[in-house]
MIRO-525848 format. One record per residue (C-alpha): residue number from 1; residue in one letter; x, y, z. Coordinates in nm, 4 decimals. Layout:
<atoms>
<atom><n>NUM</n><res>A</res><x>X</x><y>Y</y><z>Z</z></atom>
...
</atoms>
This chain:
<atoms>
<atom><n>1</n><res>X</res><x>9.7959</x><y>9.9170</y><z>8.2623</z></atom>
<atom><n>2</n><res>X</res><x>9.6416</x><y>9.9947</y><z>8.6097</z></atom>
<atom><n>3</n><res>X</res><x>9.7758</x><y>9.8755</y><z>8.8982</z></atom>
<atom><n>4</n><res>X</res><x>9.4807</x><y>9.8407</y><z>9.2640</z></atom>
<atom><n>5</n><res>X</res><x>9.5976</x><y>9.7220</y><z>9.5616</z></atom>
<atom><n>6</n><res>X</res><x>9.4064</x><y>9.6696</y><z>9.8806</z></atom>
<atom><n>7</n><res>X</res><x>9.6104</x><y>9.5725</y><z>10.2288</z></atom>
<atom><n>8</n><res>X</res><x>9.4790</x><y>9.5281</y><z>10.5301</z></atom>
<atom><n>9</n><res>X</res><x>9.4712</x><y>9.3912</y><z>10.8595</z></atom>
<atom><n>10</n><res>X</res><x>9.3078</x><y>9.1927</y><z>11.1061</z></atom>
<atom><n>11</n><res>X</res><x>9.3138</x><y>9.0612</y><z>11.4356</z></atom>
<atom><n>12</n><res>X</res><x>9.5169</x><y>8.7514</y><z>11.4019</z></atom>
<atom><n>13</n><res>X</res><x>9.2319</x><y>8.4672</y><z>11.5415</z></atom>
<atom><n>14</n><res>X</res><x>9.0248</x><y>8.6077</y><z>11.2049</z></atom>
<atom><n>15</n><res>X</res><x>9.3352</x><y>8.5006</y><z>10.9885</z></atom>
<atom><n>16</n><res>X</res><x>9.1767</x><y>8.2092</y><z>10.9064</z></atom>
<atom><n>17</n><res>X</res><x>8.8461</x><y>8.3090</y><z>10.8468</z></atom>
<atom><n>18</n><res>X</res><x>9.0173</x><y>8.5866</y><z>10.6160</z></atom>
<atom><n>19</n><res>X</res><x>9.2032</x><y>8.2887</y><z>10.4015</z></atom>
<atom><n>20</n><res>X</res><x>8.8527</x><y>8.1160</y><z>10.3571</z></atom>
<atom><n>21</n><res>X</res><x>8.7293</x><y>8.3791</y><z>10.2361</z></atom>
<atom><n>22</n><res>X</res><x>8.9430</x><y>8.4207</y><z>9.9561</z></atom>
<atom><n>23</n><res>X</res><x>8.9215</x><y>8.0839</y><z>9.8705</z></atom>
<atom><n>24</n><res>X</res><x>8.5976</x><y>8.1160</y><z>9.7658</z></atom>
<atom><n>25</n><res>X</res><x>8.6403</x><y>8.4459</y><z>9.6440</z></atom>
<atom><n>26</n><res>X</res><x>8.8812</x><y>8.3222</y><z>9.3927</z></atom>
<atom><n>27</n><res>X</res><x>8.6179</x><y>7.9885</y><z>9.3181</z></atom>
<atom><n>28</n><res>X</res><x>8.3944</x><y>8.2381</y><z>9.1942</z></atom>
<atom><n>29</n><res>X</res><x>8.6249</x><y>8.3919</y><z>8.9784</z></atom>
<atom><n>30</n><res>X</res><x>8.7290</x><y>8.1155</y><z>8.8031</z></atom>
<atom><n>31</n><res>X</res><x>8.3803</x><y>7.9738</y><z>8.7153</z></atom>
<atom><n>32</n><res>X</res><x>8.3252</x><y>8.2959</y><z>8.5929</z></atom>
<atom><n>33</n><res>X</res><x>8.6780</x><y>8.3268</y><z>8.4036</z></atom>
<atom><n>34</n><res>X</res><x>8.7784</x><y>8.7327</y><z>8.3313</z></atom>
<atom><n>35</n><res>X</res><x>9.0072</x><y>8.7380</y><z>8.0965</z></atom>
<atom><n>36</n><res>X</res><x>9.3100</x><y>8.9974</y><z>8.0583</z></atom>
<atom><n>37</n><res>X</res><x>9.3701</x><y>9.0626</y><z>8.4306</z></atom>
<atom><n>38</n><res>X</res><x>9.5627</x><y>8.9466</y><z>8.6915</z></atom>
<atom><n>39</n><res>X</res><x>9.4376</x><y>8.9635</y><z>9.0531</z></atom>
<atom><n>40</n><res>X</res><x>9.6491</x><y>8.8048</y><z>9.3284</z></atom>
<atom><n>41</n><res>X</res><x>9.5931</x><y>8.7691</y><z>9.7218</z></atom>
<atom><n>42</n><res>X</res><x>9.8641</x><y>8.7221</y><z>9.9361</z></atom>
<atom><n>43</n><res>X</res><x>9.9466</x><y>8.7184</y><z>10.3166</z></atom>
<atom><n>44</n><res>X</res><x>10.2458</x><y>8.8722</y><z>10.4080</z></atom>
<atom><n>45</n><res>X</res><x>10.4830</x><y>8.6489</y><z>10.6076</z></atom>
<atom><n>46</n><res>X</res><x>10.3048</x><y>8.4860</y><z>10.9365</z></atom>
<atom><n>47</n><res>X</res><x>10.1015</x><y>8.7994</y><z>10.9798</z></atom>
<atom><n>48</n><res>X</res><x>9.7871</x><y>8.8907</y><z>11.0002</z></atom>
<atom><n>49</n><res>X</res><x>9.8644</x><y>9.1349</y><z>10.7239</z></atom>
<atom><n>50</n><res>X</res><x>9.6853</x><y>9.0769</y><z>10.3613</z></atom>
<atom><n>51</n><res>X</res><x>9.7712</x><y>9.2621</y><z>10.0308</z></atom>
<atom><n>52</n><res>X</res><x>9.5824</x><y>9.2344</y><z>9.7339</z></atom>
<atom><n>53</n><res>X</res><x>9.6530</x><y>9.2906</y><z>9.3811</z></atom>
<atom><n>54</n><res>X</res><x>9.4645</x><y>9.3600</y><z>9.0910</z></atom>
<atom><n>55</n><res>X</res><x>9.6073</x><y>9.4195</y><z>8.7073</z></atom>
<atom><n>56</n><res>X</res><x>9.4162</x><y>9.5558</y><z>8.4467</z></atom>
<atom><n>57</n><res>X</res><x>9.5055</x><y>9.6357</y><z>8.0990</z></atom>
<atom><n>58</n><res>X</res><x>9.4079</x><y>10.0098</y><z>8.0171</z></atom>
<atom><n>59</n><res>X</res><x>9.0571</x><y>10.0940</y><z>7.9056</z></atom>
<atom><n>60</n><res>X</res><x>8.9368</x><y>9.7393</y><z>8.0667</z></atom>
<atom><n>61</n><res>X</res><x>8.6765</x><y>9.7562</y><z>8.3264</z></atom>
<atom><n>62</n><res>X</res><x>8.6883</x><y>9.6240</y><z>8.6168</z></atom>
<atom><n>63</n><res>X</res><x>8.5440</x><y>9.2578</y><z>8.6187</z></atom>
<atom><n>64</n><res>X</res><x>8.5206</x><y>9.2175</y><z>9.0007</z></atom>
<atom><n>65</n><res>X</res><x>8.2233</x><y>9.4704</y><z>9.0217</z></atom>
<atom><n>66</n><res>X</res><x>7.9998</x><y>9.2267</y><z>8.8210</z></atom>
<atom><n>67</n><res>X</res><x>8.0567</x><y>8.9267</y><z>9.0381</z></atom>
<atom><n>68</n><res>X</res><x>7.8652</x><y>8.8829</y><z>9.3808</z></atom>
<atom><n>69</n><res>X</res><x>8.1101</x><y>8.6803</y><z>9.5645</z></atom>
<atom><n>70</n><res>X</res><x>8.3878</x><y>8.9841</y><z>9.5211</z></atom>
<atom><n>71</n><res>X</res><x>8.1179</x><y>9.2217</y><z>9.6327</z></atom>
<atom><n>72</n><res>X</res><x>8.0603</x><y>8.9829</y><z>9.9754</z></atom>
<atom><n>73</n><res>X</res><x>8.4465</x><y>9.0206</y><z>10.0103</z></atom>
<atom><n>74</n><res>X</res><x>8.4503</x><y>9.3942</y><z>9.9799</z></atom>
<atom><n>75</n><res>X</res><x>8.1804</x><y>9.4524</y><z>10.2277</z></atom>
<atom><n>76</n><res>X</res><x>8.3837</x><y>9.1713</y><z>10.4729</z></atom>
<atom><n>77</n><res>X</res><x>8.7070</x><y>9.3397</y><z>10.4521</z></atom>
<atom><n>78</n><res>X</res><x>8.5858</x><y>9.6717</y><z>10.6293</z></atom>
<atom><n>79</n><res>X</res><x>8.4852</x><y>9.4274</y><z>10.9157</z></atom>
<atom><n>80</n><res>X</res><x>8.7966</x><y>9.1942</y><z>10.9197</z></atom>
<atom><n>81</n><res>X</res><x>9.0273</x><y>9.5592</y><z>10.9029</z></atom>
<atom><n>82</n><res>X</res><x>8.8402</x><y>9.7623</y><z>11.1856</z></atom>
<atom><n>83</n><res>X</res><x>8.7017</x><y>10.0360</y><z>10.9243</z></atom>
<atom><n>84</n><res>X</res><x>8.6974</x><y>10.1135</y><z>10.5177</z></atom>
<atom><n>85</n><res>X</res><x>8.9865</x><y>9.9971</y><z>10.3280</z></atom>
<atom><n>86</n><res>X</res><x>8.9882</x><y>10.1959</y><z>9.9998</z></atom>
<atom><n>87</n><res>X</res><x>9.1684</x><y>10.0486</y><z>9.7197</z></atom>
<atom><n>88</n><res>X</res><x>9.4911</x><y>10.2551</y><z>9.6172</z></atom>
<atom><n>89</n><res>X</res><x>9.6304</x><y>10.2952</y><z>9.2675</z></atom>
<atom><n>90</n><res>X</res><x>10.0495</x><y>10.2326</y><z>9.2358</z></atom>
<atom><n>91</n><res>X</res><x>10.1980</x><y>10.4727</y><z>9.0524</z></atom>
<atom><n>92</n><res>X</res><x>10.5315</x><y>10.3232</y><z>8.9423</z></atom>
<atom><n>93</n><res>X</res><x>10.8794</x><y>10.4897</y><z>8.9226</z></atom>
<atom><n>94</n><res>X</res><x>11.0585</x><y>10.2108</y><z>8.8151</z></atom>
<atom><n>95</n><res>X</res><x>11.0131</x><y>9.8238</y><z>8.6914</z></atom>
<atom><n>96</n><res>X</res><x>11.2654</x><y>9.6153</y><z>8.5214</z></atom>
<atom><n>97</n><res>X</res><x>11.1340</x><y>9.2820</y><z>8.2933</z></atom>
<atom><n>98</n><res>X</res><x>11.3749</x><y>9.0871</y><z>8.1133</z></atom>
</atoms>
């Protein structure tokens, strides 16, 4: 299993603008339906913080790359954040599931 996360943030009047945009970023990912990952967008607390996860299963390309609306919310991030935002890879040290 891999493990990307982006976070970032913005100036908090673009907060909104940021939440749109992931609307329709995840709209185009359910008409187009990848199965076997998990990607989840979140905005931490009343900030103007964002973190984004993506799960994939080992060996499994990345889906995202082959849809246009995720590439439009790649390029937007950079703006929204002030400069590149890199995606990191957790490396975990511990995880409990029951």
């Amino acid at each position: 299993m891999s493990v990307q996360i982006v976070q970032f943030g913005t100036e908090p009047q673009l907060v909104g603008e940021v939440e749109e945009a992931i609307r329709r970023l995840f709209t185009a990912i359910e008409e187009v339906a990848p199965e076997g990952i998990e990607y989840t967008a979140a905005r931490i607390g009343d900030s103007s913080q964002f973190l984004l996860t993506l799960v994939l299963p080992d060996g499994v390309p990345n889906p995202l790359l082959s849809i246009p609306e995720a590439g439009v919310f790649r390029s937007r991030v950079g703006e929204w954040a002030g400069g590149p935002v890199p995606p990191s890879t957790l490396r975990f040290v511990g995880q409990y599931i029951a």
